[in-house]
N, C-alpha and C positions, 0 to 999 in steps of 0.2 A: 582688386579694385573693381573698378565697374564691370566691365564687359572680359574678365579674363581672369584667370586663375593668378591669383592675385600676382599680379605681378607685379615688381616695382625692383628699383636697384642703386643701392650706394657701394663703390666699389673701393674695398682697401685694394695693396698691390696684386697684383698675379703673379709673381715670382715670388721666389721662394719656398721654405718647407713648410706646410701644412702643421703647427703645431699651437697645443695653447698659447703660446707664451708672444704669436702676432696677436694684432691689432684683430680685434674680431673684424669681418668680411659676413655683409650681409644682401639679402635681394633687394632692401630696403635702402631709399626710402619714394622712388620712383618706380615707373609701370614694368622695365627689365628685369632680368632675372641675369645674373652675376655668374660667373662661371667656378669660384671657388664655392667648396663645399666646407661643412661642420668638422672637427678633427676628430680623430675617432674615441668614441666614447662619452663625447661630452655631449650634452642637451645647448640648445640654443633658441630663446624664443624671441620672435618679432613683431612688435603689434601694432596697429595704427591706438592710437586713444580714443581716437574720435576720428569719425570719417563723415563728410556730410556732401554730398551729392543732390545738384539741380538740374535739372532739365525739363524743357517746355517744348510741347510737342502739340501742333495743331489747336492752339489756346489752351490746354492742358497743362497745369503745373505738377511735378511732384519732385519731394526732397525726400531725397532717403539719408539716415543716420544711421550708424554702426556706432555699438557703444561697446570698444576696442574691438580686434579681428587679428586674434592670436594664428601665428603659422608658430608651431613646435616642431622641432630638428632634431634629429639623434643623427650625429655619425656613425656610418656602419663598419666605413675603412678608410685610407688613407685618401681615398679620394672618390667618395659617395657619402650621400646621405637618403635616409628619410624625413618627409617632411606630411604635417598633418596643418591645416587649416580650417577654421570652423568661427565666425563668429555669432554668441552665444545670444545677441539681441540685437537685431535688426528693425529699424522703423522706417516704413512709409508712406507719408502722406501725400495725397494727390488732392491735389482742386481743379473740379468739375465744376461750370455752369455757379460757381458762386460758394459752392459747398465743398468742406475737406472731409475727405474719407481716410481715415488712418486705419493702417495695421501694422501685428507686432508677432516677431516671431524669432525664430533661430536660422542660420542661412545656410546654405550648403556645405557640405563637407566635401573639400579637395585635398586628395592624395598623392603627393609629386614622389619622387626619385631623381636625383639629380646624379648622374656620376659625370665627373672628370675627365675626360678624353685624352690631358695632355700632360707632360712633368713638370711639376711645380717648377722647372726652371727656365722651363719655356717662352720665347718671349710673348707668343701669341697661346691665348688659353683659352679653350673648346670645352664646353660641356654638355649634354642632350638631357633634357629631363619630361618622363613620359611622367602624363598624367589625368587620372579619372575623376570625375566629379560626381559624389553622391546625392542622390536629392534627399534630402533632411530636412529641408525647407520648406513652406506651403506654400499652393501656389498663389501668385499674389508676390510673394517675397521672392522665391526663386520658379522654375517651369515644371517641377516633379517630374525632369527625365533625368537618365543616367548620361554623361556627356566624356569625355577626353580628346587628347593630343598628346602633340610631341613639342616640346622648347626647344629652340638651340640657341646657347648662347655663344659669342665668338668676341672677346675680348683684346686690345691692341694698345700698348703704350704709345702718346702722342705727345713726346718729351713730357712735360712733366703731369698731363691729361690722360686718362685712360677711355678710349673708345670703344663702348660695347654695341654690338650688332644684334638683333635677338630675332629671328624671325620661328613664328608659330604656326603650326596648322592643327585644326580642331573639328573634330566630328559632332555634328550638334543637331538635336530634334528638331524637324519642320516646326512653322508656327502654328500651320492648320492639320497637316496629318505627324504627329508625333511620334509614332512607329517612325517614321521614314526620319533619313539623316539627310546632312549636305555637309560639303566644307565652309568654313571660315579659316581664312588667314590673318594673322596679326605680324604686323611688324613694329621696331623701331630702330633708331639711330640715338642713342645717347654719349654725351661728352662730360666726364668727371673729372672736375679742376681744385687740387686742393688750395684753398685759398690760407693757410695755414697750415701746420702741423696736424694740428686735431681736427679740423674746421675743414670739409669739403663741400664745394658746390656742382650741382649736377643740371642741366638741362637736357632736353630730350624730344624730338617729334615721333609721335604714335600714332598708325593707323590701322584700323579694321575693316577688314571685307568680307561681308558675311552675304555667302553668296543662296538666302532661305530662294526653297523657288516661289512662294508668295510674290517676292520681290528684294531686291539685292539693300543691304544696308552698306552704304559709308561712312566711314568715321574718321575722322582727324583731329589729334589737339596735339598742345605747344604747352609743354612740363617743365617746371622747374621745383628744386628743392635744395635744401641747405641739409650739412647731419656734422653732429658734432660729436666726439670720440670723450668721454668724461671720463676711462678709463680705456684699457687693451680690454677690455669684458662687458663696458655698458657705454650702449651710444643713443643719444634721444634724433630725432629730426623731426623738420616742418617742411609742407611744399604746399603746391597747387598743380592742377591738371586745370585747362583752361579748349573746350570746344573750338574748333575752327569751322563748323556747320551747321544744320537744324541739327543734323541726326544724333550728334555727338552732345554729354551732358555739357549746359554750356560752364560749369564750374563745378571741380572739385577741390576743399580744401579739408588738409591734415593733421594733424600731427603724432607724435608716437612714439615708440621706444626698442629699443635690442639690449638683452640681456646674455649673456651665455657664461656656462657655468657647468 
């Protein structure tokens, strides 16, 4: 999503064995990243439909649109995966002074690894997944540097809720000398409540601190999203990301889909 290797998270159980025949488990459909991985062998893909992002900066408007933003998963082992993210048309328009200036492109390609830390019958489930960002994108749409980190995720049942922790740290280009790097940190706290059988609801607070030496960026917002299970194999969902600052877009809305097969 915006500011992060896409991150988002609907979380089926965390116990249990790793096999087709659960409920798919996905990073989808909020900013976290899930600590179950793909079961080995199979492909699994997760994609927003549509993703549209607002934010106003200094009387400055622009909306960006994603028309879908596939992340593709292979299982490598019983408890790893690879994962590839790319989406294939990105739009955005900015309005300046009266006038919209659009562009149109392809976005970045991000490369994850997720493995597993814990045994599927653990009650607490650990996962770490490092990950580099290619620039593919022009700039304008993405920054044309190379970028990475590290995810961890640390998931916890809370009777019938599962609580995931996700904290990020990420190496990223200055805004003015681009050779040079700095940190950003990302964190959140999400709580997944199934409100049904098939029917989960998720909330969540996200923040980023992106420490450029220009000058430090804060970010805050307040997430929520529904995801519904139409099979053990295919699950659609809808949310929203919602700003808490200038800094932060003051609205994103979604919707999307998980297949695995």
């Amino acid at each position: 999503m915006c500011a992060a290797p896409p991150l988002s998270a609907q979380h089926a159980p965390t116990a249990g064995p790793v096999d087709e025949r659960a409920p798919i488990c996905t990073d989808r459909p909020t900013k976290g990243t899930a600590a179950c991985t793909v079961p080995k062998g199979m492909i699994q893909i997760e994609s927003d439909a549509i993703l549209w992002t607002r934010a106003t900066t200094g009387g400055e408007r622009s909306d960006a649109l994603l028309y879908t933003n596939p992340t593709v998963k292979f299982g490598l082992t019983d408890s790893s995966d690879i994962q590839f993210n790319l989406a294939p048309l990105v739009e955005v328009r900015s309005r300046i002074a009266g006038q919209t200036v659009t562009q149109q492109g392809v976005g970045d390609l991000t490369v994850r690894f997720k493995q597993r830390l814990t045994d599927p019958g653990d009650r607490v489930q650990i996962a770490v997944v490092p990950f580099v960002k290619v620039p593919t994108a022009e700039r304008g749409i993405g920054n044309g540097e190379w970028e990475g980190g590290l995810v961890t995720s640390v998931q916890v049942p809370v009777g019938p809720a599962t609580l995931t922790m996700v904290p990020q740290f990420a190496l990223l280009a200055d805004s003015l000398k681009p050779d040079n790097r700095h940190i950003e940190f990302q964190g959140l706290v999400n709580l997944a409540y199934p409100l049904a059988s098939r029917t989960t609801m998720a909330v969540e607070l996200w923040t980023a601190q992106n420490w450029d030496p220009s000058g430090t960026v804060r970010q805050y917002s307040a997430d929520a999203a529904i995801s519904h299970l139409l099979n053990n194999n295919l699950q659609i969902d809808f949310g929203g990301n919602f700003g808490l600052n200038q800094a932060t877009p003051a609205v994103q809305l979604y919707a999307g889909v998980s297949v695995r097969f």
